[in-house]
N, CA, C and O atoms as a GROMACS GRO file, in nm:
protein
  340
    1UNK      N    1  -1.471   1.165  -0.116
    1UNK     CA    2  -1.336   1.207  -0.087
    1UNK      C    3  -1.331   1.360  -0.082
    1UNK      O    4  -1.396   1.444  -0.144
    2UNK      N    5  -1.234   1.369   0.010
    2UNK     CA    6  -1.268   1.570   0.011
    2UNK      C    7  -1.190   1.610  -0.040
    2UNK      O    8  -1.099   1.536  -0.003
    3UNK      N    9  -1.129   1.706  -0.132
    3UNK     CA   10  -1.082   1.778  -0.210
    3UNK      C   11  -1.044   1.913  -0.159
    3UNK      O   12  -1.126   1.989  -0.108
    4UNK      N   13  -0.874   1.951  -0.180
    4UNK     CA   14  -0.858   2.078  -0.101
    4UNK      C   15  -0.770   2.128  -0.182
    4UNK      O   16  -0.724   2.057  -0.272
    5UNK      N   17  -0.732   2.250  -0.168
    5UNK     CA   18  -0.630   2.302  -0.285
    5UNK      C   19  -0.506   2.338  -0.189
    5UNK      O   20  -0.500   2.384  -0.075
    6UNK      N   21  -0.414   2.300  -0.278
    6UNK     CA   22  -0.261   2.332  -0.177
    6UNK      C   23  -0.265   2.480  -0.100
    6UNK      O   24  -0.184   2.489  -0.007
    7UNK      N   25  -0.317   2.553  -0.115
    7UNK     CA   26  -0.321   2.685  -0.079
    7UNK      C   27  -0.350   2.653   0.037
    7UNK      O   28  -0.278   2.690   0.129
    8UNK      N   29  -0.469   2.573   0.062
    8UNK     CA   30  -0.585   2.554   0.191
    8UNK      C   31  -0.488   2.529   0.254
    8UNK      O   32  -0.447   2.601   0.346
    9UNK      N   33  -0.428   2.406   0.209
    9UNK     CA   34  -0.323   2.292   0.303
    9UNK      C   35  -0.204   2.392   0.333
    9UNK      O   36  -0.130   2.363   0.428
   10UNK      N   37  -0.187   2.465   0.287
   10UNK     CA   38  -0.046   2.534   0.358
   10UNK      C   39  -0.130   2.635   0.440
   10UNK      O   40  -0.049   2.691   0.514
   11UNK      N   41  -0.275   2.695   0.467
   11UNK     CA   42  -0.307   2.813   0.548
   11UNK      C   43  -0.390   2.718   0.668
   11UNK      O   44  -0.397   2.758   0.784
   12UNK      N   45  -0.438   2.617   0.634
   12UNK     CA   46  -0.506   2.500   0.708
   12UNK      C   47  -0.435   2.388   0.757
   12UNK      O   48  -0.514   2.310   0.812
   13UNK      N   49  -0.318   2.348   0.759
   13UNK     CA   50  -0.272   2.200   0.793
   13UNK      C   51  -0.345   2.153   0.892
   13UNK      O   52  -0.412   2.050   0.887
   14UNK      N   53  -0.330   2.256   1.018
   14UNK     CA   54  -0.343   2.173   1.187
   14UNK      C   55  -0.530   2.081   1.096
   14UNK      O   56  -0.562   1.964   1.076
   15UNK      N   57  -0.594   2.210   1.072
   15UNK     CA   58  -0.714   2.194   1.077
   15UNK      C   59  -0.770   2.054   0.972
   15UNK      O   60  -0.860   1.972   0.996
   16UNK      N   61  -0.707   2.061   0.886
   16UNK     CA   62  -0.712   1.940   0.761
   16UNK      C   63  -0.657   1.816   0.823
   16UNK      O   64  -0.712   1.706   0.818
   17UNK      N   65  -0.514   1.852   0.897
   17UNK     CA   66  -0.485   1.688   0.940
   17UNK      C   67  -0.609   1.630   1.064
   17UNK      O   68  -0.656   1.516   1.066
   18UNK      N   69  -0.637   1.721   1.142
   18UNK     CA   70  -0.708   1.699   1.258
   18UNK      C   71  -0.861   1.655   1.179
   18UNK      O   72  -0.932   1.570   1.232
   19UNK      N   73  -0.894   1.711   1.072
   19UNK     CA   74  -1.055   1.630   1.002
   19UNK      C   75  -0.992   1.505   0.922
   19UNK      O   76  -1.084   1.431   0.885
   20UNK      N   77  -0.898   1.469   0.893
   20UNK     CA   78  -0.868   1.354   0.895
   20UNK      C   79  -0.885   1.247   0.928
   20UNK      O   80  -0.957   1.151   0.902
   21UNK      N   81  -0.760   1.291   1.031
   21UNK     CA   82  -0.742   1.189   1.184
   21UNK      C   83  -0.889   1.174   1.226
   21UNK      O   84  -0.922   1.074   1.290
   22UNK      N   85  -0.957   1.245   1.201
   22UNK     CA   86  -1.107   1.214   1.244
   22UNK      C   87  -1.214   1.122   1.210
   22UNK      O   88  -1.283   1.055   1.287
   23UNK      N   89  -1.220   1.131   1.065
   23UNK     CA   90  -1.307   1.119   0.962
   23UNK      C   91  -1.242   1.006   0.897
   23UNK      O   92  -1.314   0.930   0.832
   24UNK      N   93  -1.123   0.984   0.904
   24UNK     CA   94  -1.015   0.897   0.826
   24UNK      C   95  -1.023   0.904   0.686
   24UNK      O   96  -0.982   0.810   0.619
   25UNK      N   97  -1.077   1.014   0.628
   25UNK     CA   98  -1.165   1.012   0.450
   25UNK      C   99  -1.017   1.084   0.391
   25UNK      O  100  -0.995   1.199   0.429
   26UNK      N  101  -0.936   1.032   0.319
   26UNK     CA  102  -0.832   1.051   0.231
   26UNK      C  103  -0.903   1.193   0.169
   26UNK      O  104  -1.017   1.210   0.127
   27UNK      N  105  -0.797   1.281   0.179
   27UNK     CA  106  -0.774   1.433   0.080
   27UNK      C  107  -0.708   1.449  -0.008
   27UNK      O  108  -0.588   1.425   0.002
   28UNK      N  109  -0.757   1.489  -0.115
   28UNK     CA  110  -0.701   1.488  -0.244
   28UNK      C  111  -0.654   1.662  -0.259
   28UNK      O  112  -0.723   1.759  -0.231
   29UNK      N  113  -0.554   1.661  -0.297
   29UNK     CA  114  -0.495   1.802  -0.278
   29UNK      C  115  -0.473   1.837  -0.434
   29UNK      O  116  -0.464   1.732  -0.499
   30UNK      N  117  -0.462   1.943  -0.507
   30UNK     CA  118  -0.497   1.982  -0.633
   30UNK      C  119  -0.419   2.141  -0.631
   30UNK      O  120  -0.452   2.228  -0.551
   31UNK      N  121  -0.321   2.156  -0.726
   31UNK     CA  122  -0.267   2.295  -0.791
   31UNK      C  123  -0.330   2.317  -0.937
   31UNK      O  124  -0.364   2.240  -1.027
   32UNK      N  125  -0.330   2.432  -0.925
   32UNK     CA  126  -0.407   2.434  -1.049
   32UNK      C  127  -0.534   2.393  -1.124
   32UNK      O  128  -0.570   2.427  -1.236
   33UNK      N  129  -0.608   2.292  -1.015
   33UNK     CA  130  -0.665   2.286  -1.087
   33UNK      C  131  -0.684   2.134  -1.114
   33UNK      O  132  -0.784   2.072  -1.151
   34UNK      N  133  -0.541   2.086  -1.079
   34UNK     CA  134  -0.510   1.942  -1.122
   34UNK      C  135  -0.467   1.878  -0.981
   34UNK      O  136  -0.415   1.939  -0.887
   35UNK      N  137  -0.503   1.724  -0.987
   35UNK     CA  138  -0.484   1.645  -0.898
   35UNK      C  139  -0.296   1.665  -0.854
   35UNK      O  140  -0.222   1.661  -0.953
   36UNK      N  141  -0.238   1.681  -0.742
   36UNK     CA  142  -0.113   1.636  -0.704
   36UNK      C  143  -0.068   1.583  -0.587
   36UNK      O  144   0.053   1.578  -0.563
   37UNK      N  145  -0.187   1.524  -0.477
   37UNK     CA  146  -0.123   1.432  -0.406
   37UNK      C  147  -0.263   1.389  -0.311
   37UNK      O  148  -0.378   1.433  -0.311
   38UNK      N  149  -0.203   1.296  -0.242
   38UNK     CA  150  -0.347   1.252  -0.174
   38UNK      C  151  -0.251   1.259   0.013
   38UNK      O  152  -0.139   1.214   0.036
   39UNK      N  153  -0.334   1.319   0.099
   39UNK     CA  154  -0.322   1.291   0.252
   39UNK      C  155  -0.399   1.168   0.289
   39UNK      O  156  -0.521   1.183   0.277
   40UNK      N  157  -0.362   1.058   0.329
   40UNK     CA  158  -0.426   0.937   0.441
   40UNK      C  159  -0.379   0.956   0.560
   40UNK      O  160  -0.281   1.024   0.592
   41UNK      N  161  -0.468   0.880   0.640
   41UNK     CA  162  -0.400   0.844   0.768
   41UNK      C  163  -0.306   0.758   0.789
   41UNK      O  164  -0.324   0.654   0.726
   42UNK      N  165  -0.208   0.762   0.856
   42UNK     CA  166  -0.090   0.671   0.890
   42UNK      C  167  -0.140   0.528   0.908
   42UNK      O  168  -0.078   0.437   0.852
   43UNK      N  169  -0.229   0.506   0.968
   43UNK     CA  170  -0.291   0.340   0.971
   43UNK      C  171  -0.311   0.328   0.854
   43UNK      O  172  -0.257   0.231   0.801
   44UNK      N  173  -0.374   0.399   0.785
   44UNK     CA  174  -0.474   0.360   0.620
   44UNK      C  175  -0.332   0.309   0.559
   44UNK      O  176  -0.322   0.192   0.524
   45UNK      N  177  -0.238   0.386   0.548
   45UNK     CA  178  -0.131   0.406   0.434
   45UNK      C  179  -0.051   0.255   0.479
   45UNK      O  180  -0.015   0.169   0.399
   46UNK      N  181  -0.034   0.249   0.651
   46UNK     CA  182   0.024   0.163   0.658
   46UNK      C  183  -0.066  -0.004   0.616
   46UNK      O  184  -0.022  -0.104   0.560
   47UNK      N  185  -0.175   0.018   0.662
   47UNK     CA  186  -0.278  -0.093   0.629
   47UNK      C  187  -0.244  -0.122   0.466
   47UNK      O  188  -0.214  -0.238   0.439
   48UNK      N  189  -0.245  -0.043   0.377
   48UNK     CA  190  -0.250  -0.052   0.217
   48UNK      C  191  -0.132  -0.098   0.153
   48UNK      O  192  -0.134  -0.170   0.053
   49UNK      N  193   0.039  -0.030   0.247
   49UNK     CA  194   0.137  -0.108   0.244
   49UNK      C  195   0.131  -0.230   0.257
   49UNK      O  196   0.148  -0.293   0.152
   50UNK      N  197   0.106  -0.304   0.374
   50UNK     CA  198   0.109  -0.446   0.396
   50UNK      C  199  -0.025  -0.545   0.261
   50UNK      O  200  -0.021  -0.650   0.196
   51UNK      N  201  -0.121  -0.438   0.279
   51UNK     CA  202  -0.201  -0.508   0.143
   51UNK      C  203  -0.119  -0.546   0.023
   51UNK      O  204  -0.105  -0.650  -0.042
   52UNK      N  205  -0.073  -0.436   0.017
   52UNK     CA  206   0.001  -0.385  -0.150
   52UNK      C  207   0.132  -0.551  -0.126
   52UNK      O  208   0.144  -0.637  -0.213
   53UNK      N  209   0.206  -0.553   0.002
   53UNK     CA  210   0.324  -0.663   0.001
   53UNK      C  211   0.261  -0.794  -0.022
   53UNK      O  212   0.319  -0.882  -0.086
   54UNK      N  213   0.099  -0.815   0.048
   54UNK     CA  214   0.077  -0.949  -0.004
   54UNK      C  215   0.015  -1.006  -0.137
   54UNK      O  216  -0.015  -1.113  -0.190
   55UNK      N  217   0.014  -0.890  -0.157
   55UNK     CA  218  -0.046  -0.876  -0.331
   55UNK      C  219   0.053  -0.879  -0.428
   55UNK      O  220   0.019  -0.910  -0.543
   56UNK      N  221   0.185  -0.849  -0.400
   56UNK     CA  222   0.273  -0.851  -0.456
   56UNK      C  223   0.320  -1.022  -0.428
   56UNK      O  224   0.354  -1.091  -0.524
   57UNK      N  225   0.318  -1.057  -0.344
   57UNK     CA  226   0.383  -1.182  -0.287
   57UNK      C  227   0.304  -1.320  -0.417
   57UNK      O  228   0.358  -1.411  -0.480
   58UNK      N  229   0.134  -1.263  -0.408
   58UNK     CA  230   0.090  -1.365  -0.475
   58UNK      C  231   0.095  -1.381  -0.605
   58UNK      O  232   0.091  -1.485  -0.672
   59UNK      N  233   0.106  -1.253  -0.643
   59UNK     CA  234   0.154  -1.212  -0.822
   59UNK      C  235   0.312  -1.321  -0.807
   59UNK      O  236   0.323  -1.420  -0.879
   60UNK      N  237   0.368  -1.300  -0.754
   60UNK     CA  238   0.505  -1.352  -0.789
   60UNK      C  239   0.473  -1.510  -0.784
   60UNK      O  240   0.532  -1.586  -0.860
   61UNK      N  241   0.374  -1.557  -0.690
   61UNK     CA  242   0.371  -1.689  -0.682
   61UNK      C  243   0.275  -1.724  -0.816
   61UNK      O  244   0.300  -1.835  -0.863
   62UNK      N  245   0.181  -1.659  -0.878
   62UNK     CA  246   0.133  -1.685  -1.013
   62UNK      C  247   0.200  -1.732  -1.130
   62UNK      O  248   0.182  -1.820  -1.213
   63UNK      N  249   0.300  -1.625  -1.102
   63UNK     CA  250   0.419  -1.603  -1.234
   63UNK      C  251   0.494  -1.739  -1.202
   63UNK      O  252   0.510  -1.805  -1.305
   64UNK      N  253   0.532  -1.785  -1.116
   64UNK     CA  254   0.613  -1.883  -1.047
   64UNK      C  255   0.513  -2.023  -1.134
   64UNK      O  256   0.576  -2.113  -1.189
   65UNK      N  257   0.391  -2.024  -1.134
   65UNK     CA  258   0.308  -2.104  -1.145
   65UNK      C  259   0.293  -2.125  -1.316
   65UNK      O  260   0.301  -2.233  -1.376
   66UNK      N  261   0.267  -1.977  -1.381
   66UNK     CA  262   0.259  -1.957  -1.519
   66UNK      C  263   0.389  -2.052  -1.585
   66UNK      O  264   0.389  -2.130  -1.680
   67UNK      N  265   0.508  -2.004  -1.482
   67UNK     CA  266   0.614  -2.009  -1.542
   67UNK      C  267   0.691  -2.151  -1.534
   67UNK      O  268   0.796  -2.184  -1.588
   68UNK      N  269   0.603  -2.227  -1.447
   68UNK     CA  270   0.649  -2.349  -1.433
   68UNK      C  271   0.748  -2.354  -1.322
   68UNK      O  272   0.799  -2.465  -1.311
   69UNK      N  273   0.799  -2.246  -1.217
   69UNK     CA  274   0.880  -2.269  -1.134
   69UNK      C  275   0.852  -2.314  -1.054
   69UNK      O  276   0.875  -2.235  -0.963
   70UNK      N  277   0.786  -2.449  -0.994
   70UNK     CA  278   0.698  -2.486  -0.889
   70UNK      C  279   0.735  -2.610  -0.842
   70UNK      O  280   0.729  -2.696  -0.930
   71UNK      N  281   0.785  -2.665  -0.694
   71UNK     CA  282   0.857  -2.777  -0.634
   71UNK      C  283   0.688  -2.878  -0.601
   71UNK      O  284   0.582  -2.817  -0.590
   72UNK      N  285   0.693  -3.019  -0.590
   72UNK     CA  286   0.646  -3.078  -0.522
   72UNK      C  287   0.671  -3.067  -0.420
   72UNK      O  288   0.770  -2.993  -0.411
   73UNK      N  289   0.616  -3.121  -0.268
   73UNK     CA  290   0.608  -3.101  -0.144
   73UNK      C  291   0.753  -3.180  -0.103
   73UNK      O  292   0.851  -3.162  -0.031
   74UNK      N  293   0.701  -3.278  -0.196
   74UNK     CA  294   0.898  -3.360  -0.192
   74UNK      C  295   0.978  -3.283  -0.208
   74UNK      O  296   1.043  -3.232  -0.116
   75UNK      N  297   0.992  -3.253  -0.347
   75UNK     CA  298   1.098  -3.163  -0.454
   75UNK      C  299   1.168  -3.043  -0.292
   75UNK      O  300   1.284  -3.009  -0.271
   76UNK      N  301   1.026  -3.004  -0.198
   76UNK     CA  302   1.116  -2.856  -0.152
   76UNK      C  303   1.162  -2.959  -0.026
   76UNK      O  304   1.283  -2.955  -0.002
   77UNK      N  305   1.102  -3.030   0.039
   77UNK     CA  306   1.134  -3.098   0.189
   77UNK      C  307   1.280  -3.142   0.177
   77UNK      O  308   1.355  -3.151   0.273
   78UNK      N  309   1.330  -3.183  -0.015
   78UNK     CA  310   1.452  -3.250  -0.002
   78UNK      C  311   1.532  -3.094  -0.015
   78UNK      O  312   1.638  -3.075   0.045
   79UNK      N  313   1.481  -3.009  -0.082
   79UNK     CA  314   1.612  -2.883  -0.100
   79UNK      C  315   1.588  -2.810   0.050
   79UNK      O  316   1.676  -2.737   0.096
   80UNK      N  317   1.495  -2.829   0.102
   80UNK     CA  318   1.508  -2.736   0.244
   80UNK      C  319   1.609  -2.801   0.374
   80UNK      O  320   1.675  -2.737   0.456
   81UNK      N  321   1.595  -2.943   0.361
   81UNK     CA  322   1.690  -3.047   0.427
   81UNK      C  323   1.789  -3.029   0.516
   81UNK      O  324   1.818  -3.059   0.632
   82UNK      N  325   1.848  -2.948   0.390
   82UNK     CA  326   2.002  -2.890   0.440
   82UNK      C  327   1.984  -2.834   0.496
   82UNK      O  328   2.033  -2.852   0.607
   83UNK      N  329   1.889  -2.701   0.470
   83UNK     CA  330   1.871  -2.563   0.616
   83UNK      C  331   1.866  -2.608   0.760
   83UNK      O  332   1.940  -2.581   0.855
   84UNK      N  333   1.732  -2.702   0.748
   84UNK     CA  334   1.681  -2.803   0.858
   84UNK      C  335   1.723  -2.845   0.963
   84UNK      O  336   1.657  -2.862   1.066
   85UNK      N  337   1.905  -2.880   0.936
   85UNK     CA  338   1.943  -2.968   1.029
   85UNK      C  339   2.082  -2.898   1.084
   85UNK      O  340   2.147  -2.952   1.174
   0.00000   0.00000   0.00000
């Protein structure tokens, strides 16, 4: 991962976004010294969104599972019924 200091990124943008867009290798940007933000590419970020929603989706269906909230194939065919028709 390449590592740049905010300084760079405000005297460098064109040049940092354009090795990016290139390279697609996430930049880790740092004040002080210390980590404060990361640049991706717009695909990556968007790719990791939609990861991140179905990962979320299946956690909820776990908990659903842990938790006992869970229909037979019957149980939902009769509560969906109504939508159905």
């Amino acid at each position: 991962m390449k590592v740049e200091l905010v300084t760079a990124l405000k005297r460098q943008a064109t040049k940092i976004l354009a090795d990016l867009h290139l390279t697609k290798e996430p930049v880790l940007i740092t004040e002080h010294g210390k980590p404060s933000a990361y640049l991706v590419d717009v695909e990556d970020y968007e790719f990791m969104q939609n990861r991140l929603t179905i990962l979320e989706g299946i956690a909820r269906g776990e908990r659903a599972i842990i938790e006992n909230r869970t229909s037979t194939l019957e149980e939902a065919k009769e509560s969906m019924s109504k939508w159905l028709k």
